[in-house]
C-alpha positions as semicolon CSV with decimal commas, in nm:
position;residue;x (nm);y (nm);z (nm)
1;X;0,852;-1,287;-0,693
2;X;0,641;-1,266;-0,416
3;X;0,291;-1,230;-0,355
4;X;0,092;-1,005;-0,157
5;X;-0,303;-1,021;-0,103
6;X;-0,477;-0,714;-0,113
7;X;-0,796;-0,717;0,079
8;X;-1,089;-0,458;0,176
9;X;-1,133;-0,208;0,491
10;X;-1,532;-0,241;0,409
11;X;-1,826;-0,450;0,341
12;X;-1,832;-0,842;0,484
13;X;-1,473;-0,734;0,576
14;X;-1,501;-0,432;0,820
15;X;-1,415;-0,549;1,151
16;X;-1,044;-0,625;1,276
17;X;-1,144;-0,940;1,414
18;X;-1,244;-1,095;1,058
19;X;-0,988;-0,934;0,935
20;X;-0,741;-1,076;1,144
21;X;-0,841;-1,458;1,094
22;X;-0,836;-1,379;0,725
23;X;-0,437;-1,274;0,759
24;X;-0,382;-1,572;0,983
25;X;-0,505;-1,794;0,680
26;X;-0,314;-1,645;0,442
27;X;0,011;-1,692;0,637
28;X;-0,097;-2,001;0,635
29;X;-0,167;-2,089;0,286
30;X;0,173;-1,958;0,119
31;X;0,089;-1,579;0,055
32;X;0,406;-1,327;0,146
33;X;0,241;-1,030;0,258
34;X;-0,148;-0,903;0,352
35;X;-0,218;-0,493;0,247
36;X;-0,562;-0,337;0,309
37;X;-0,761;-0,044;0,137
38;X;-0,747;0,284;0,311
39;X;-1,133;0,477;0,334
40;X;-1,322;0,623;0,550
41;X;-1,625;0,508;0,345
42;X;-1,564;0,220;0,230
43;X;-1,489;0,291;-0,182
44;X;-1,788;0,584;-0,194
45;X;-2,043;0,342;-0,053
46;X;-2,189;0,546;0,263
47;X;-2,420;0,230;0,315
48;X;-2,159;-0,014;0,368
49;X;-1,974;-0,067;0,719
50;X;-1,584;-0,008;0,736
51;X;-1,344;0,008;0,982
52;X;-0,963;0,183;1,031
53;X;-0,707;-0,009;0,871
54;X;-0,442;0,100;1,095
55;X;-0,647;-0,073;1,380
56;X;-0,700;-0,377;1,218
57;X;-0,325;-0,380;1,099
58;X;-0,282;-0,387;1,486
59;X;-0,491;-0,684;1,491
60;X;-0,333;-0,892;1,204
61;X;-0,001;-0,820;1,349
62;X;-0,107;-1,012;1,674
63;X;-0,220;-1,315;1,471
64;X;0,050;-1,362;1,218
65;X;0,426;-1,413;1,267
66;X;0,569;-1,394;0,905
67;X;0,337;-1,261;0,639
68;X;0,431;-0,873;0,571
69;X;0,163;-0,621;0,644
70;X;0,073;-0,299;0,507
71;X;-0,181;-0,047;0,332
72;X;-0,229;0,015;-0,011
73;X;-0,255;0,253;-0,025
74;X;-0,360;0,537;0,220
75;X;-0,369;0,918;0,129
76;X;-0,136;1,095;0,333
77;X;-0,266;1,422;0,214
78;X;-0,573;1,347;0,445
79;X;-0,371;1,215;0,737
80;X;-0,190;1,417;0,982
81;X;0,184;1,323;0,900
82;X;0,262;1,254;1,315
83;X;0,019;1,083;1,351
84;X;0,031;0,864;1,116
85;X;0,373;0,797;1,171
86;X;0,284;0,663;1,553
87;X;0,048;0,442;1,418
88;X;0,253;0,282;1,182
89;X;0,542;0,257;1,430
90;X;0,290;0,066;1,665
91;X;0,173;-0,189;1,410
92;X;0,618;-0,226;1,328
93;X;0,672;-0,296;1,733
94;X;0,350;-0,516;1,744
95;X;0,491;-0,693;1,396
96;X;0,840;-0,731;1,490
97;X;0,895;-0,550;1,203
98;X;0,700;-0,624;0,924
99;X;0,510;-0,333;0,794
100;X;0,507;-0,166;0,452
101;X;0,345;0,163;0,421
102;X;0,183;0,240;0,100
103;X;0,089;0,600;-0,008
104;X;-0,102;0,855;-0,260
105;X;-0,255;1,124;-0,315
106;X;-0,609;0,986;-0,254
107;X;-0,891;0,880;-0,516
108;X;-1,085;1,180;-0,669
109;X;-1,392;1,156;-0,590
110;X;-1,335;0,971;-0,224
111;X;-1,585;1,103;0,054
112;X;-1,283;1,149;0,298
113;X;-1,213;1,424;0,089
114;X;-1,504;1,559;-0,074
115;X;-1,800;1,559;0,217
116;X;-1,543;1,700;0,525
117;X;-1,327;2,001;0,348
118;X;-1,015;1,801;0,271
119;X;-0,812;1,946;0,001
120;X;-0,967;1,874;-0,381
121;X;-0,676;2,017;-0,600
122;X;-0,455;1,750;-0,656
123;X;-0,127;1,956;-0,739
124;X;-0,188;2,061;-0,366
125;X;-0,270;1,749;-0,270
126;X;0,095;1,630;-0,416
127;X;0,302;1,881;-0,231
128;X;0,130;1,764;0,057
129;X;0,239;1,418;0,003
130;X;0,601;1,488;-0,055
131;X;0,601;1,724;0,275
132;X;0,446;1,471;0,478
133;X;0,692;1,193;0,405
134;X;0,996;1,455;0,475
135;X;0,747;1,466;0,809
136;X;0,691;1,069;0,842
137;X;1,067;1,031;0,800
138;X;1,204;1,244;1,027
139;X;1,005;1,159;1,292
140;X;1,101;0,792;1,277
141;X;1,444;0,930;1,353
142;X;1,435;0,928;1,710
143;X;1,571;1,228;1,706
144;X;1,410;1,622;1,786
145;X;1,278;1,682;1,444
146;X;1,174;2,026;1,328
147;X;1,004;2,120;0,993
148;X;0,837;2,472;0,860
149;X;0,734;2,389;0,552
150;X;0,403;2,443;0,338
151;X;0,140;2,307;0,443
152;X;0,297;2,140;0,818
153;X;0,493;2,262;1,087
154;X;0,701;2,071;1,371
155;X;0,877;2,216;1,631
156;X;1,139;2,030;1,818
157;X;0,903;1,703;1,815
158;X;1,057;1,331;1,932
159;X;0,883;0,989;1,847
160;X;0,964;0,750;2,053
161;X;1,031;0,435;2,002
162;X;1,187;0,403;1,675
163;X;1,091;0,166;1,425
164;X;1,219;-0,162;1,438
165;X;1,345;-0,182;1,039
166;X;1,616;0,005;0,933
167;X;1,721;0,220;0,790
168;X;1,301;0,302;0,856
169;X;0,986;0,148;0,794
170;X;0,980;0,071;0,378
171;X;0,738;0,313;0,178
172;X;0,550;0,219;-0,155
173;X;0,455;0,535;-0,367
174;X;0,107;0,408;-0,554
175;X;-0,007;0,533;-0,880
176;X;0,023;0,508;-1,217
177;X;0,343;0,559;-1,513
178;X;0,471;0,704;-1,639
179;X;0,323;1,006;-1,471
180;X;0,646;1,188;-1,385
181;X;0,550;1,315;-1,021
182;X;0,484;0,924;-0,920
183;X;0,834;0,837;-1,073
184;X;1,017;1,071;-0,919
185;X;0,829;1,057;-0,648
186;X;0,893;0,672;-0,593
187;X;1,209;0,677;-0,692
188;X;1,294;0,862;-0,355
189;X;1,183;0,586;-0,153
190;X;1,161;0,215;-0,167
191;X;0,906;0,095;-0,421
192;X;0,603;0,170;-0,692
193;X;0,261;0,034;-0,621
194;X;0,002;0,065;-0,885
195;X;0,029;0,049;-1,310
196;X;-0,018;0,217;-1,570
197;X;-0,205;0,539;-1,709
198;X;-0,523;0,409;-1,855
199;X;-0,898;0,478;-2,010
200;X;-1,187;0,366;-1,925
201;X;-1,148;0,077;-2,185
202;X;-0,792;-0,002;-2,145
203;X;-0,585;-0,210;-1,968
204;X;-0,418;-0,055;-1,627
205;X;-0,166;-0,353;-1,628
206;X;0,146;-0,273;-1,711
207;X;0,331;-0,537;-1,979
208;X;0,714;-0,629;-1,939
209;X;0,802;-0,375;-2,169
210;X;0,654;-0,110;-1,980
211;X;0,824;-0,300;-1,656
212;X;1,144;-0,195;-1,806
213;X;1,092;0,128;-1,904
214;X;0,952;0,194;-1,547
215;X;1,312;0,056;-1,395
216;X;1,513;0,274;-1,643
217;X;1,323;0,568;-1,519
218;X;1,315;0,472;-1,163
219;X;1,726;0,451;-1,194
220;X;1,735;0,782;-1,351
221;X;1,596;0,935;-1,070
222;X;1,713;0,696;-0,821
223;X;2,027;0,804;-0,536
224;X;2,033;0,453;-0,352
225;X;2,156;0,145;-0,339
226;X;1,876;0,028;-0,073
227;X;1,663;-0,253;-0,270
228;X;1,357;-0,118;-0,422
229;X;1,038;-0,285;-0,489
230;X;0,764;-0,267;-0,811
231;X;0,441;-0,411;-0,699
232;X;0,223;-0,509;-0,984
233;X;-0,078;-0,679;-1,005
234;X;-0,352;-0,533;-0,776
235;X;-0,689;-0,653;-0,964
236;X;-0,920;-0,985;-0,893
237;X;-0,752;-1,290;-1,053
238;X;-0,849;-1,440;-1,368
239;X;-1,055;-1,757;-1,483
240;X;-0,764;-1,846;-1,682
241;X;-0,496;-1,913;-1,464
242;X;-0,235;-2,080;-1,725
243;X;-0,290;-1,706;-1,866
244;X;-0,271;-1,546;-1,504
245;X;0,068;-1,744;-1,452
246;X;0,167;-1,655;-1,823
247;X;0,158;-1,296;-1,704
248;X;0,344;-1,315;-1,351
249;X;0,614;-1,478;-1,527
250;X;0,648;-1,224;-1,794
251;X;0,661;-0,917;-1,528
252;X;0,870;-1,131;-1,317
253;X;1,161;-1,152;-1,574
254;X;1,122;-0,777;-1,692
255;X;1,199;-0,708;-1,268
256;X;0,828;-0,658;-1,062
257;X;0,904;-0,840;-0,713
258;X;0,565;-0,835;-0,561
259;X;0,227;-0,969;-0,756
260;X;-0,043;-0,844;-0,573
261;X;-0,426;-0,992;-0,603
262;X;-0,749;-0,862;-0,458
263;X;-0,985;-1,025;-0,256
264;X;-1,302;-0,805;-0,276
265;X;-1,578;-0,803;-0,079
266;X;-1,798;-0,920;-0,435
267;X;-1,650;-1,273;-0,431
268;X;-1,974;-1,349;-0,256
269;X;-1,966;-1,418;0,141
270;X;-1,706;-1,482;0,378
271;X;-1,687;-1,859;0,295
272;X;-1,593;-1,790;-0,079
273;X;-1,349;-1,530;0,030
274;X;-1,185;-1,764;0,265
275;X;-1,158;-2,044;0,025
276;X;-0,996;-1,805;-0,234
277;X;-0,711;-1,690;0,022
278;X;-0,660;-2,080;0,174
279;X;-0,573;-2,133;-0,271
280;X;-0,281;-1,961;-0,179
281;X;-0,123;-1,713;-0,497
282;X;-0,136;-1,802;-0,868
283;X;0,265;-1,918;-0,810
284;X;0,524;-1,913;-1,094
285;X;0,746;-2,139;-0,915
């Protein structure tokens, strides 16, 4: 298992600097990997500052040496496909190769969408995702890459440098089973990042039951032998920690590899935040 800290683009977090001494301590204090939110505004909140994660990323990468990096998770369907996939190969060069990059479809009501004319329908918005990673991955290539499809078109386009990982930069598919479209979808690449379908009562965690299920159906659908992540976790931790612990261990053993915790801005100031992240990750071993 490993552990990855999930922290905010917005509030006491939105500038690179901060949140590049906030990755530095985490390399430092044991966690395996530092992801940040993806908005424009900052979870819906128009009065709250925020700041480009991509950016920061670039930041992070300067002050750490080991920790992975990534996003979780950012919706393509608002992001032009090349470039996004020069940004991402930036932050890999600037890592030495140590980026993950998360993706959706994009939260329903999110103001990047809504208040600037960015596509609302979400069955859209899906075919857009699965065209723009066709996009993202042929233009890590290296090689002239042409595509006609739906909703983007690239003629004879080369990206240059390559990313450092092979066979390419990793790519975690967020959202929730067993919706089909995020199985199948995920199942194409190299991980799931998210949980389970949920109300607004119930629990979005998935339990080790569900873990399996979600591995039967990801090898159903799966034509690779690469490794392939499940990222679970992804909510503030809990007073009880014996119970927190209790948990990890359980998903562990039915096959997650990442636990991921969030750090959000509501832990109070930057002081409490800090001390939270130098606790290092609720460990199992």
């Amino acid at each position: 298992m490993r552990y990855g800290l999930e922290l905010a683009n917005g509030g006491v977090m939105a500038d690179p600097r901060t949140l590049a001494e906030l990755a530095r301590l985490a390399e430092e204090s044991g966690w395996d990997g530092v992801f940040l939110e993806d908005y424009i505004v900052w979870q819906g909140h128009g009065d709250l500052p925020a700041c480009d994660p991509w950016v920061a990323l670039a930041a992070m990468a300067l002050s750490t040496t080991r920790v992975r990096l990534g996003t979780t998770v950012p919706p393509l369907p608002r992001r032009r496909p090349w470039k996004l996939a020069r940004e991402v190969v930036t932050v890999d060069h600037l890592s030495n190769g140590r980026v993950t990059l998360g993706v959706g479809l994009g939260d329903i009501g999110d103001p990047g969408f809504t208040q600037v004319g960015e596509e609302l329908d979400t069955t859209r918005r899906a075919r857009m995702l699965d065209e723009g990673l066709a996009v993202l991955a042929g233009l890590w290539s290296g090689n002239p890459f042409t595509h006609d499809g739906e909703f983007y078109h690239v003629r004879d386009l080369r990206l240059l440098p390559r990313p450092l990982q092979t066979p390419r930069i990793p790519i975690w598919v967020g959202g929730n089973w067993p919706t089909r479209g995020v199985i199948r979808r995920a199942a194409r690449w190299d991980g799931f990042v998210g949980g389970r379908n949920h109300g607004p009562d119930e629990d979005w965690h998935l339990t080790p039951d569900e873990v399996r299920a979600l591995w039967a159906d990801i090898a159903r659908e799966r034509r690779s032998d690469e490794p392939f992540d499940i990222a679970l976790g992804g909510g503030e931790r809990g007073p009880d920690l014996d119970a927190e612990r209790a948990m990890i261990r359980a998903v562990a053993d039915a096959g997650a590899t990442w636990w991921m915790e969030y750090a959000p801005p509501t832990l109070g100031d930057l002081a409490a935040i800090c001390a939270r992240i130098a606790g290092g990750p609720v460990r199992i071993d």
